[in-house]
Structures are given as C-alpha cells and as structure tokens.
N, C-alpha and C positions, 0 to 999 in steps of 0.2 A: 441354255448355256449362254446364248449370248446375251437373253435379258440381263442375264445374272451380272454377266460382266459389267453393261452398263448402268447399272445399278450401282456399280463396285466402283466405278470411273467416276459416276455423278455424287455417291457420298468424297470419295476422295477429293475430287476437285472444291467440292463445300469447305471442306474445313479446311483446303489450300488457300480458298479463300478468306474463311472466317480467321485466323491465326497462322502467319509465316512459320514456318520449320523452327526457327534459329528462336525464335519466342517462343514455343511449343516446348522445345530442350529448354532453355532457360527458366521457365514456369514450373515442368518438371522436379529440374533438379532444385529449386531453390528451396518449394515446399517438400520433398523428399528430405532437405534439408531442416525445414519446420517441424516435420511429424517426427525425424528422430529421438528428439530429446524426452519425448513425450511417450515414445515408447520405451528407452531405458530405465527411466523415473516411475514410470506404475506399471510397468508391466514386466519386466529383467529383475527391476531392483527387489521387488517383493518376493521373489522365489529366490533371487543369493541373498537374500539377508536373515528367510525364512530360513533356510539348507543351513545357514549358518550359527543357527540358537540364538537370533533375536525373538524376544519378543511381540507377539500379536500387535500388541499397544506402543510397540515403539516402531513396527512397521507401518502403522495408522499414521504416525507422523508426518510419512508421506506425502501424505495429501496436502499437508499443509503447504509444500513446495506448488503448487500448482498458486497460489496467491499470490506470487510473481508474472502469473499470465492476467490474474485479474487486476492487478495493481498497473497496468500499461501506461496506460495514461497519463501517471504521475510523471516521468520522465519520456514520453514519446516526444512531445515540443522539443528537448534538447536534441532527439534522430534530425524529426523536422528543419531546425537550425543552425545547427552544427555539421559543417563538411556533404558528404559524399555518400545517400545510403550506402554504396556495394561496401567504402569503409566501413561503416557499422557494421557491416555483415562480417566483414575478415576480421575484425576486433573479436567479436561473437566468435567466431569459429576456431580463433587462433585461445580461446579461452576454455573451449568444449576442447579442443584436443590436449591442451593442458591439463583440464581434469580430469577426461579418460587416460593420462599418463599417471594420473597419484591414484586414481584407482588400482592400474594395472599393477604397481610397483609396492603401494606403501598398505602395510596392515592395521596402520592408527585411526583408530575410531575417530580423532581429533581432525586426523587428515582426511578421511572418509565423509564425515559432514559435511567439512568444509568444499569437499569437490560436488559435494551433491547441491552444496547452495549455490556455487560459481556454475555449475552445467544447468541450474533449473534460471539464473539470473542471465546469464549469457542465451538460454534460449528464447526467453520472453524476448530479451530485445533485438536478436537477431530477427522473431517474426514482427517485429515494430518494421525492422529498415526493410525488411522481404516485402510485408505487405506496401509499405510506403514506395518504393522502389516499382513494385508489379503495371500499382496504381500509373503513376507517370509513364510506363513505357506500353501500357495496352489503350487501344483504341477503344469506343462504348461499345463497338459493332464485334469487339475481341472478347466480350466479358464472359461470355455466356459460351464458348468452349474453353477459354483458360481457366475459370472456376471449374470446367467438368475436370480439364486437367489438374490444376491444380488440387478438389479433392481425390482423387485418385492415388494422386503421387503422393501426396501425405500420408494415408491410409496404407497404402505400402510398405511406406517406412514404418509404420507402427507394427506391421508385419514384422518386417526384415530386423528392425533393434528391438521387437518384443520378442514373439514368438521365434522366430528364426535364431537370434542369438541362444537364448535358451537351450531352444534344441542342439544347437552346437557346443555348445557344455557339455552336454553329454560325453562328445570326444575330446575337447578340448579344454584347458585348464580357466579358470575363471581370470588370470592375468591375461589370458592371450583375445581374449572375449572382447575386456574392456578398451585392450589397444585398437580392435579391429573395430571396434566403434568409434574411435579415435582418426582412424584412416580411413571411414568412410568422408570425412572433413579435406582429409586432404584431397581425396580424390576429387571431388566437387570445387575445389580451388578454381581450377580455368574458368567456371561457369561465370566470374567476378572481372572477366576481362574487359581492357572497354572493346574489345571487337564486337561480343555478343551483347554488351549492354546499351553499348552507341554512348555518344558525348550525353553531359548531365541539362542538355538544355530546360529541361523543365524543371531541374530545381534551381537556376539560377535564382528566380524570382525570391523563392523563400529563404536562400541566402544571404540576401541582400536587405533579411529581417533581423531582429536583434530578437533573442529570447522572449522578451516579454511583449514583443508585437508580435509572435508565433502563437503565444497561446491567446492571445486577446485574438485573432484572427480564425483562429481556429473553433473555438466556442462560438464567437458573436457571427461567424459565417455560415454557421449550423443552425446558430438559434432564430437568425432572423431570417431563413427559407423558409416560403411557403409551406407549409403540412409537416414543419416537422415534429409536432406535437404527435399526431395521429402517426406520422413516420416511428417513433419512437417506442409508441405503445403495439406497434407492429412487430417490429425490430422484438419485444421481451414476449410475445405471444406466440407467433411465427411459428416456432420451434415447439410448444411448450406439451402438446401431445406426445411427441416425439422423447422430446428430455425428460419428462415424466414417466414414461412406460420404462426407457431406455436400463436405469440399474436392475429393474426387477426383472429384469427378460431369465436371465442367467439361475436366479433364484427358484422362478419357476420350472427351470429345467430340470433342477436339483430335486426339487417337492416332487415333481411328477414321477420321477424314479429313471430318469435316464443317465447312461453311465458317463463317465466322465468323457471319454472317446469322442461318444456321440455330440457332447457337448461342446468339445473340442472341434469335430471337424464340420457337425454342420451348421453350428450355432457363431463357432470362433471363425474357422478357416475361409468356407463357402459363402458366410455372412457378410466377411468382409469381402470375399472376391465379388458377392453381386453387390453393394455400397457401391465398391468400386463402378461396376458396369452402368447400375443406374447414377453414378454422378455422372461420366461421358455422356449417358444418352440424356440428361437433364442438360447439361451446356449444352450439344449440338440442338433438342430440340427448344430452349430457351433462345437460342443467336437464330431460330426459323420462325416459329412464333410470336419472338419478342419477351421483355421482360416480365409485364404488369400480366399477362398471359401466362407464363410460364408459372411465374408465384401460384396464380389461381388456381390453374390446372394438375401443378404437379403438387403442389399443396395439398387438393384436396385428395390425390391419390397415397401421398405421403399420408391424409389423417383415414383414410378408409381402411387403411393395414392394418391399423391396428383394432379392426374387429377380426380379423383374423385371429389373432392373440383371444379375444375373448370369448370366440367359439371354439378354439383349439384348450383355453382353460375349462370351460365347459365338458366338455368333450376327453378327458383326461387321456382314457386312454389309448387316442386317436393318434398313433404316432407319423404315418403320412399327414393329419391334419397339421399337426407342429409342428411337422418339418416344414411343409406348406407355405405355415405363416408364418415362420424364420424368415425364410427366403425372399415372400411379399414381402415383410417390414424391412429387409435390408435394404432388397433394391429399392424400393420406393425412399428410402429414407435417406438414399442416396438421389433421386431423383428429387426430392424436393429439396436439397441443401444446397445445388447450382445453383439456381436462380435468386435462392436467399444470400448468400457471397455477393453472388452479381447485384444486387439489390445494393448492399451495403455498400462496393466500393462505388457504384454509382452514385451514393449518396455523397463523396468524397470529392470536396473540393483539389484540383491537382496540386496546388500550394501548400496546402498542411496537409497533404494525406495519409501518413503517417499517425498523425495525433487523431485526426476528424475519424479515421478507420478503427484505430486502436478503443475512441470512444466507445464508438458504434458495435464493434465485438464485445464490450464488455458488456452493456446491456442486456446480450444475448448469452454471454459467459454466467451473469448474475443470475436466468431464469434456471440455467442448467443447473448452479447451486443449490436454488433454492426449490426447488420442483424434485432434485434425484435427493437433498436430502428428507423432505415429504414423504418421497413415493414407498419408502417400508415402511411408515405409520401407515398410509395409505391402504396399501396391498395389504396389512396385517386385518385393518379393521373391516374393508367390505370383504377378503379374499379376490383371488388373480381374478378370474372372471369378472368380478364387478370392478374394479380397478381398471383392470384395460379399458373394458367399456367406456369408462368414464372420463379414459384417455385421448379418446374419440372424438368427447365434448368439449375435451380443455382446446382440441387443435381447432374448433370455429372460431372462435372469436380471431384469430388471427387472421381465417383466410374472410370472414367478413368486413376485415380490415384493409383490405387488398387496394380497392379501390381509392381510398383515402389516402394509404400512405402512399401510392404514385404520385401524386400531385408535386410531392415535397421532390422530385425526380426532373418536374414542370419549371423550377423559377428558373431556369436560364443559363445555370451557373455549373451546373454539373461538367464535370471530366472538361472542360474547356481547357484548351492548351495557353 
C-alpha cells in the first residue's frame, strides 16, 4: 500500500513538474474547444441531415467542409500579424455561437449552409490562434504532456459534439441540441482571460511585423533550418500506416459481421477512451525519455498494431482477436500521435508560430487525404488482411526517418523566447 502511494506521489509531482495546473486547464479547454467543430460537421451533422431526407450525395458534401482545415495556411500570417491570438480565438468563438443560434432557430436550407461554412471557417482559424497561442505560452520541457493533453481533450470533444449530442436527440429536440453546442462556447469564455493566459510578451515581436514580413519570415525561417527537407518528408510519412489503415477499420467490422452495437461500443466508444489513455501516457513518457526517443519508440509501437488488424482479418472469426487489435491500434495510435505534435510544434519558430505550425499540419492533413482516399481501392484490391499488413510497411519509412528529421530540431532556433 505504501509503495503504491508513493508511486502515486512520484507520478503526481512529475507532471507538477512537467506542466502547471493553470496551463494544464488552459491546454484542455482550448483543444476541447478545437475538437468540437469537428465533431458537429462529420459526426452530428450526417445523422440530422440523414433523419432529415437529405440525400447520400448531398451528405458527401461534407467533407468538402474539412478544406478549410487544409487551406490554413493561406490566411494563418494575418493570426500571426494581426493583434492578440486569445482575440482570434473569441472572434472564432463569438462566430461558432452564432451559427449554432441559425441552426437552432432557422429551417432555410439557404441559412443552414450558410452556418455550416461560418462554423467549419471560424473553426479552422480559431485552431490557427489555439495552436499559435499554445506554442508561445509552453516551455520545450512542456511539450510532451500538453500534447498528451491536449490530444485527449480534443478527442473528447469529438465525443461529447459527436456522439454524446446525438444520443441526446433521442430526448431532446434537434433546436435544443444545436444551442447547447452553442453554450458549450460560452462556457469556455473565462479560459481567454489574460489571468490564465499572462501578458502577450512573446507576441510582441511578431507585431511589430507588417503582413508581408510575417510570411517572408515564416517560410524563409523553416526553409533555411538545418534538416528541414528530411523534417518534412517525416512530417507526411510519420502517420501514414496509421492514416492508411484508419477509414477501413470500421468497414471491416461491417464485412466480418459484427452488429452495429458492438461496433459502436468497442470499435467507437472504448477506441476512443484508450486513444485517449495512450495519448497521456505518450506525453508523460515523451517529457521522460525525450522527443527524438519517443518518435522512435512509440512510433514503432504505433506501426506493430497494426498487424494486429491483419491477423485479426485473417482470422475472421476471432472475435477476442478484433477486439484485441481495436484496442492495441487505438491506444498505440494514441501513443504515437504525442510525440508527433510535440515534434511539429517544436519545429516552430515562437514568432510565426501560428503560420510555421499551421504549415507543418498541413503536410500531415495532406497524407491523411491522400492515403484514406487510397485505402478502399487498396483494401478492395489485396482484401483486409493483406492491406493491413501492408499498412505496417507504409509506417517504416517514417520511423527510419527519425533520426534525420531531429536534426532540423538541432539549428538553434527552436521554441526560443
């Protein structure tokens, strides 16, 4: 008993030291605040719009809302330039509760659209100033438990405005749904205070830029770092076992004959509770190990899962084995995605971090596209088993990248205040 306790004392006091409480809460709620939009837009919206007699093909359209999260870049320099992240953020936010009130209220398709392109636009750039904002106010020695936090608390919300609202439909009316998505904004207001955010010392610097010396700084401060070539072709690889296998998990659960339930609670609900679990334990053991360690290690456990998946497709029907290798690929897939955060905003100069970071995710946003729209040809042509497998292959090249793209971490210039 008493090991136990001091066991309990000594993680506790670690991550009192790795991240203050008051940044802990702030990190939380801002990403909490990140992963909402992204839960109401593909996960809420395609079942009230389905319930509703839209169309298949006009539900598909969807997706296309998500090209505001890849388009970042184009306007992240004006976050970087212009004023105050935490303002960007309460512009964003005071715009999301706006369009959760024409949701709630109005039945015009005309106004319906229109709120769904203002909450998918106001959410891209609220995570522009969030990200930009985080960067400036954590230490390098913070990185690696506020990314565990921070995927956490996003994942959460994907929860809480996907699945959770849904299920609250059930008893409540589909206006009352969309306000309470609306009021989770305000709730989250205090977290914008400057108590919790402190004075904007570190952006003074980039204020004191004019627009077009933000994005010349922002580029030419990326591109002439040591290793950021091999950084980059890390950055779109890293992931890509991972983003590959990822749309087809769900399809094969379908093929193999499990009911929807099952699909729901241990594929959706349990999936995302251990993601969750292995993102904290991926920060805490990234901020003990170190970064260029943690990439390697929990990478290559991130890319072993998914032979799990190809021995559970194998093996059809093995139903401990696929529950098995749900649970291996979520948490590992949540253990490898801390230290790949931590990686990126490391690579972030604190003057344009905003823009340098919003790059740097797209990158990684671009493999996601390009790899989950592949992975049904993929899957159709070898079948699941040899697809996974092959999912396995696609994740080396990134982790034999490891070593290379640290370097670009090397010239000097990183997180410096």
């Amino acid at each position: 008993m008493a090991k136990n306790y001091h066991k309990f004392k000594d993680i506790k006091e670690a991550l009192s030291r790795g991240l203050p409480a008051s940044k802990a809460l702030l990190v939380a709620g801002l990403y909490f605040a990140e992963g909402a939009p992204f839960g109401l837009l593909f996960v809420l919206m395609p079942v009230f719009l389905r319930l509703e007699g839209t169309g298949l093909k006009e539900i598909g359209l969807l997706s296309l809302l998500s090209l505001f999260w890849s388009a970042k870049p184009l306007w992240a320099y004006l976050v970087d330039s212009l004023g105050e992240y935490r303002y960007w953020i309460l512009a964003s936010w005071l715009i999301i509760i706006a369009a959760s009130l024409v949701l709630g209220v109005s039945a015009s398709q005309v106004a319906l659209v229109t709120a769904l392109l203002a909450l998918a636009l106001a959410g891209a750039n609220q995570d522009i100033a969030i990200d930009g904002l985080t960067i400036t106010i954590l230490e390098k020695k913070e990185l690696g438990i506020a990314n565990g936090i921070r995927v956490a608390a996003y994942r959460l919300a994907l929860i809480a405005t996907g699945g959770g609202l849904v299920a609250l439909s059930e008893i409540l009316p589909w206006e009352t749904i969309f306000l309470l998505f609306g009021a989770i904004f305000l709730a989250l207001m205090p977290l914008l205070s400057r108590r919790l955010i402190g004075p904007p010392a570190a952006e003074s610097a980039r204020k004191q830029r004019g627009v077009r010396q933000t994005v010349v700084f922002t580029f030419r401060n990326l591109l002439k770092r040591p290793g950021i070539v091999p950084a980059a072709v890390f950055i779109l690889l890293f992931k890509l076992g991972d983003t590959a296998m990822g749309p087809m998990v769900h399809p094969f659960w379908v093929d193999a004959g499990f009911s929807r339930a099952e699909i729901g609670l241990i594929s959706g609900s349990l999936g995302t509770a251990l993601s969750i679990a292995g993102a904290m334990a991926g920060g805490i053991i990234t901020s003990r190990i170190g970064l260029v360690r943690g990439l390697l290690y929990l990478g290559a456990a991130q890319a072993l899962s998914n032979l799990g998946y190809a021995l559970a497709a194998a093996l059809e029907t093995s139903r401990p084995l696929v529950y098995s290798a749900s649970a291996l690929e979520s948490f590992t897939g949540g253990l490898g995605t801390a230290p790949f955060l931590a990686y990126l905003m490391a690579l972030c100069d604190r003057q344009a971090a905003a823009s340098q970071y919003a790059l740097l995710s797209t990158l990684f946003s671009l493999t996601r596209s390009l790899s989950g729209a592949l992975s049904g040809w993929l899957a159709e042509a070898l079948g699941y088993a040899s697809f996974f497998l092959m999912t396995f292959f696609l994740a080396l090249p990134g982790l034999l990248l490891v070593p290379l793209a640290a370097k670009a971490l090397d010239s000097g210039k990183t997180n410096k205040r």
